[in-house]
C-alpha positions in Angstrom: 19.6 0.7 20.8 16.1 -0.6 20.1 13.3 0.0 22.8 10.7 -2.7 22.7 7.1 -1.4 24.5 3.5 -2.2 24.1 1.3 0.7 23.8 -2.2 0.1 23.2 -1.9 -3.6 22.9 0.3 -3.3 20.2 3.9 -3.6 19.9 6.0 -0.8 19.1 9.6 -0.6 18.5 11.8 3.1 18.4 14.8 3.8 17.6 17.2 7.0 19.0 17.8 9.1 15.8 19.9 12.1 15.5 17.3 14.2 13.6 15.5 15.9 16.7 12.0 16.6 16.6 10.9 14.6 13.5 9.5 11.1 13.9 9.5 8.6 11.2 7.0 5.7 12.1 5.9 2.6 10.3 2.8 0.4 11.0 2.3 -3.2 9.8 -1.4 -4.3 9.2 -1.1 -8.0 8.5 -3.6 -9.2 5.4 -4.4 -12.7 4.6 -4.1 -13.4 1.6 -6.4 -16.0 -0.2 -5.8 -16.0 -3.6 -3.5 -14.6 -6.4 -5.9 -12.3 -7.6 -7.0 -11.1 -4.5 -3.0 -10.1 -3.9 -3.2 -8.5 -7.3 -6.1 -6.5 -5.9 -4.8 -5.9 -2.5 -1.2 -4.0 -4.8 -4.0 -1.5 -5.6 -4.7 -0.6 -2.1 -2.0 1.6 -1.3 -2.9 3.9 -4.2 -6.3 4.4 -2.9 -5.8 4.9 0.6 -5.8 8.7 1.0 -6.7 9.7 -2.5 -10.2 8.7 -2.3 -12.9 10.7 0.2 -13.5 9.5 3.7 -16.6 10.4 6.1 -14.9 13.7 4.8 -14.2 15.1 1.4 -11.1 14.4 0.0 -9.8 17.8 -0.3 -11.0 18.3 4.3 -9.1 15.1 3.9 -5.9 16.0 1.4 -6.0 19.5 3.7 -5.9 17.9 6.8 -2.6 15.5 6.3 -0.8 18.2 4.7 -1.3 20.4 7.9 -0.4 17.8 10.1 2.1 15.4 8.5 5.2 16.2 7.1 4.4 12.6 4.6 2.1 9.8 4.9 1.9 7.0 2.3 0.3 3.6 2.3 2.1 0.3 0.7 2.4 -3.3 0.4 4.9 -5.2 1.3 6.1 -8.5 2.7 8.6 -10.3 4.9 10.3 -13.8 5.0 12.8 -15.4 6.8 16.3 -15.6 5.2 16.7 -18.8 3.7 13.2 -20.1 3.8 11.5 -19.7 0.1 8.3 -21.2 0.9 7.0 -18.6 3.6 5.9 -14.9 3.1 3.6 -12.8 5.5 2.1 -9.8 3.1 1.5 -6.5 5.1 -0.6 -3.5 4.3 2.2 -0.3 5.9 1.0 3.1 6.7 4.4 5.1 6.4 4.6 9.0 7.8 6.9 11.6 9.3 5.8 13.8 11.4 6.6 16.8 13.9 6.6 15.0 17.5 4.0 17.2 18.6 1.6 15.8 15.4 2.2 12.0 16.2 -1.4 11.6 17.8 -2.6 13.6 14.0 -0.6 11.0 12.0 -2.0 8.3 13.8 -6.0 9.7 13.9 -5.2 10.1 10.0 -4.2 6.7 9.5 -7.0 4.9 11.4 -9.3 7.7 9.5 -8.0 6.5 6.1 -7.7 2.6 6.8 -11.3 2.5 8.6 -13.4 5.4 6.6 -12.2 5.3 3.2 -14.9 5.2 0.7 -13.5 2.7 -1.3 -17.3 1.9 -3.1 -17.3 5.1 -5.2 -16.3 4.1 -8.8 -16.8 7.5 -9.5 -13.6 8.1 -7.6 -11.8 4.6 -8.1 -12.2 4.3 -12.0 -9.5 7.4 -12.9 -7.1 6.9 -10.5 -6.7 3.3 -11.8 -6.3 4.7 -15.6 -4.1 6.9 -14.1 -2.3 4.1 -12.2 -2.4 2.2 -15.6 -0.9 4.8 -17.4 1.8 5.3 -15.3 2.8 1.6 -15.3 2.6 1.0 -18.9 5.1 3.6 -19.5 7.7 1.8 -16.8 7.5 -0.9 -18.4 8.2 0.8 -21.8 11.4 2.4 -20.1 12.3 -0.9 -17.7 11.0 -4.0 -19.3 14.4 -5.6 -18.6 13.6 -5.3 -14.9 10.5 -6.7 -16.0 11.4 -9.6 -17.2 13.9 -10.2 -14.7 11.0 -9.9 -12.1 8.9 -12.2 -13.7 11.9 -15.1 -14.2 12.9 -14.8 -10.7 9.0 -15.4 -9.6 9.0 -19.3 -9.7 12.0 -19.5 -7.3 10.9 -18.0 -4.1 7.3 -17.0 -2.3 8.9 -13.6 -2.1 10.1 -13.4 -5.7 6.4 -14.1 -6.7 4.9 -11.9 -4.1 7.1 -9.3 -5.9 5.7 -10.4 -9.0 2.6 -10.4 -8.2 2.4 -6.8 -6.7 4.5 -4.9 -9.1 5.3 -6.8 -12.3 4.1 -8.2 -15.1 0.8 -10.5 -13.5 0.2 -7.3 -11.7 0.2 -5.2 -15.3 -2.2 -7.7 -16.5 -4.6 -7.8 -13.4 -4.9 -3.8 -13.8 -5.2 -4.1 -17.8 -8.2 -6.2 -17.7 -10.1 -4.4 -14.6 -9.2 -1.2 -16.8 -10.8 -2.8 -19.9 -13.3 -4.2 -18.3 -14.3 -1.9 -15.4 -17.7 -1.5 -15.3 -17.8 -5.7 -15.3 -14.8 -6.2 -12.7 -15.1 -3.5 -10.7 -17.7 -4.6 -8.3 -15.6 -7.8 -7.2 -12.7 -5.5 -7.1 -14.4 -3.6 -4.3 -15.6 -6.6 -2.3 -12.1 -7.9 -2.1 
């Protein structure tokens, strides 16, 4: 059965689990979206969020979640309403498990990483996006069929494009071209 509460101001929903102990939590950080490009950028997010230095350095940082979280991961993702093709809502999700003696760690961790990230240091920034690069050059190499299928299926729905737009092909190309031409892009990458 699902328990509905409000803790905080905010919404939180739990579910009885048989694993004892651990907790498994997901928060949802609504984004608005402008722009196509600026979804592109936001894909990145995830990837930097907890891999770049805080107020601390990254390795106080790196030390400090693997102490008190069992995982904790940051993606995008969306959500629609069956049926209707013309609606998405895009979410930013801070994902972790934890000991339920470490919840209150997990959550100072998250608000740490979404609210002291230094996400200006291009020092930082420019490697993990070759790396990021890298890594999705050779999926597509080994996957271009679900590729291509991604990027067909993009005109039909919001959520189909959102898809698209995160992890496929238009996202490929957005990371090419900032990769190519970072010391140009990368400034209005950070502002966005």
């Amino acid at each position: 059965k699902t328990n509905v509460q409000t803790i905080d101001g905010v919404t939180v929903l739990t579910h009885p689990s048989p694993i004892d102990g651990i907790v498994y939590f997901n928060a949802y950080f609504k984004l608005d979206v402008a722009s196509h490009e600026d979804l592109s950028a936001y894909s990145y997010l995830p990837n930097l969020l907890g891999s770049l230095p805080t107020k601390r350095s990254l390795m106080e940082l790196l030390y400090d979640m693997k102490a008190n979280t069992g995982r904790l991961t940051f993606d995008i993702g969306s959500t629609s309403i069956p049926g209707d093709l013309d609606h998405v809502e895009v979410y930013l999700m801070a994902k972790a498990s934890v000991l339920k003696s470490k919840v209150g760690d997990a959550v100072r961790l998250i608000k740490e990483v979404l609210t002291e990230t230094d996400l200006t240091n291009k020092d930082y920034i420019q490697p993990l996006l070759l790396q990021i690069y890298d890594d999705f050059r050779n999926d597509i190499i080994g996957n271009g069929h679900r590729y291509a299928m991604r990027k067909a299926m993009s005109s039909y729905s919001k959520e189909a494009f959102f898809n698209e737009v995160v992890d496929g092909l238009d996202a490929y190309d957005y990371l090419a071209d900032l990769v190519k031409n970072f010391d140009e892009k990368s400034d209005g990458f950070i502002a966005k």
